[in-house]
Kinemage of the C-alpha trace (Angstrom):
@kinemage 1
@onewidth
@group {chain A} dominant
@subgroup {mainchain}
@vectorlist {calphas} color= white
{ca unk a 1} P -18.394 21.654 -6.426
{ca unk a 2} L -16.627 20.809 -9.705
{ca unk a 3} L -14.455 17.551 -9.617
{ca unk a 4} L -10.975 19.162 -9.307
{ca unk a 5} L -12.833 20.570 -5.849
{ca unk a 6} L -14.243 16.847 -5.501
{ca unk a 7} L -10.983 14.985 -6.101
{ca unk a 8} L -8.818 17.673 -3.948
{ca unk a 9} L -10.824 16.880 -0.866
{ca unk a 10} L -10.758 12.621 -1.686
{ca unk a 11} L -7.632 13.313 -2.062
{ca unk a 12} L -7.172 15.015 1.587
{ca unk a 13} L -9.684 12.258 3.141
{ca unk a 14} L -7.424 10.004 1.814
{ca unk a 15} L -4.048 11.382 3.000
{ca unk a 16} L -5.891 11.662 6.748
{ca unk a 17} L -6.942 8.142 7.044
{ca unk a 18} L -3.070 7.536 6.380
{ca unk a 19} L -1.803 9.905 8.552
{ca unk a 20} L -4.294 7.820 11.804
{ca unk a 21} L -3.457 4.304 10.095
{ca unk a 22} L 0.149 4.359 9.231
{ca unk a 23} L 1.005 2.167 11.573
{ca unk a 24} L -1.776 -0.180 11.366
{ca unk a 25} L -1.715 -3.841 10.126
{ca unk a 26} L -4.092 -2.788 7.750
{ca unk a 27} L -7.108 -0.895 6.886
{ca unk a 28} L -10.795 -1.687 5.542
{ca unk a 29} L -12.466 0.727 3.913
{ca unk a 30} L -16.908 0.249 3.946
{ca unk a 31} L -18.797 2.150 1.806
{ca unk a 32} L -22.718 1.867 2.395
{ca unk a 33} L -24.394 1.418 -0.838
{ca unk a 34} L -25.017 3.336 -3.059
{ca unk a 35} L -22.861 6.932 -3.433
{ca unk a 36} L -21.296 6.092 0.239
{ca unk a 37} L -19.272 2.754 -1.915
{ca unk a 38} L -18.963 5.190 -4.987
{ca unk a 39} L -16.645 7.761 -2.487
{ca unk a 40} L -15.218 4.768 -0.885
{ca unk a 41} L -13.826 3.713 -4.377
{ca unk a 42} L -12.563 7.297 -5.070
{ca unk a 43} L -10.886 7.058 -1.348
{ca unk a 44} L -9.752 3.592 -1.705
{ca unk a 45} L -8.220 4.594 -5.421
{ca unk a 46} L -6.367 8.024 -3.716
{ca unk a 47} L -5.082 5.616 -0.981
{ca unk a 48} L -3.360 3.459 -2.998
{ca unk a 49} L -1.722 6.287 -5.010
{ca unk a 50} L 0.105 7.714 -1.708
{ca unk a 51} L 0.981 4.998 0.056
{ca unk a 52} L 1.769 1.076 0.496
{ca unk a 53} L -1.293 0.212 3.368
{ca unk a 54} L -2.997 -3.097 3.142
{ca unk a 55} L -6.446 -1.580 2.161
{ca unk a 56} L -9.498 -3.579 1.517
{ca unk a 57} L -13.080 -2.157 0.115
{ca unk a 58} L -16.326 -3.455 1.431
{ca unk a 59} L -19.843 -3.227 0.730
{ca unk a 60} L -22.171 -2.095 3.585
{ca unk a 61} L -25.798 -2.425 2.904
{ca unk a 62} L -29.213 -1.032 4.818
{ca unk a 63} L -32.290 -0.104 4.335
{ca unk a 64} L -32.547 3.556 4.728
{ca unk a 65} L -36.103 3.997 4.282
{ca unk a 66} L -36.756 1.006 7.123
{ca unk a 67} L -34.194 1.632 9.606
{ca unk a 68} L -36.234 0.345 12.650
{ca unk a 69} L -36.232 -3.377 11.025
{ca unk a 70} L -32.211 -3.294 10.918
{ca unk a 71} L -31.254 -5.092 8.421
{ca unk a 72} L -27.958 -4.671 7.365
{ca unk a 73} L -25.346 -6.326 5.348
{ca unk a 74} L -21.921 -6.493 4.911
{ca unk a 75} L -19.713 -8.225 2.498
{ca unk a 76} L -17.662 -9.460 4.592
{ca unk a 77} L -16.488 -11.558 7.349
{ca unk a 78} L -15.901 -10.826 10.412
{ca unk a 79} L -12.675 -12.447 10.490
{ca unk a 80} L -11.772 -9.746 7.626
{ca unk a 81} L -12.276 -7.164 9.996
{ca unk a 82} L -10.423 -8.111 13.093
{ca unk a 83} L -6.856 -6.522 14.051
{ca unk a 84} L -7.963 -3.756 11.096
{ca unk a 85} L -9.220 0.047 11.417
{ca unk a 86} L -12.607 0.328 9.480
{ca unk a 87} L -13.428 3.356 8.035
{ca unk a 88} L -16.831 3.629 7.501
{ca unk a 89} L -17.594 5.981 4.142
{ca unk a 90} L -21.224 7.496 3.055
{ca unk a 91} L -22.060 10.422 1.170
{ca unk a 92} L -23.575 13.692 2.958
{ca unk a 93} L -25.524 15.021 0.465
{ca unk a 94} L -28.815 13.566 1.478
C-alpha cells in the first residue's frame, strides 16, 4: 500500500470508532508497542480531525516473544479507563 491507501483506511478506522463511540463519555485509544502505538497515533490524530470526543492515547506493552510469562504493561491507571470504551490498536502485518 502507498500512504494515500494507508491514510484513507486510518482515516475510515477512525470515522468507525466515532460512529460506535459518539455517545460515549469518552474514549481511550491503546496501542501495543511498537507499530500497534505508531497506528494508534495516526488513529488518535484522524480522530481528532473529525470530531470533538474526549480521546486519550495509551501505551500497552508485552512481551511477544514470552507470552506464557504475561507480563504486560500499561501506562495507565485503571481509574483512566473506567466509564471509557478502549480501543485496543496493533498492527497486522506480522
Amino acid at each position: 500500500m502507498d500512504s494515500r491507501q494507508v491514510d484513507q483506511i486510518v482515516n475510515r478506522i477512525a470515522y468507525q470508532i466515532y460512529e460506535d463511540n459518539f455517545q460515549e463519555k469518552g474514549v481511550v485509544i491503546v496501542g501495543i508497542k511498537n507499530k500497534g502505538y505508531k497506528l494508534a497515533e495516526k488513529i488518535m490524530a484522524s480522530l481528532k480531525e473529525i470530531c470533538d470526543l474526549d480521546v486519550k492515547l495509551i501505551a500497552l506493552t508485552i512481551d511477544k516473544k514470552n507470552q506464557v510469562k504475561g507480563d504486560v504493561n500499561i501506562d495507565a491507571e485503571r481509574k483512566e479507563l473506567a466509564g471509557k470504551s478502549v480501543i485496543l490498536v496493533d498492527d497486522v502485518l506480522n
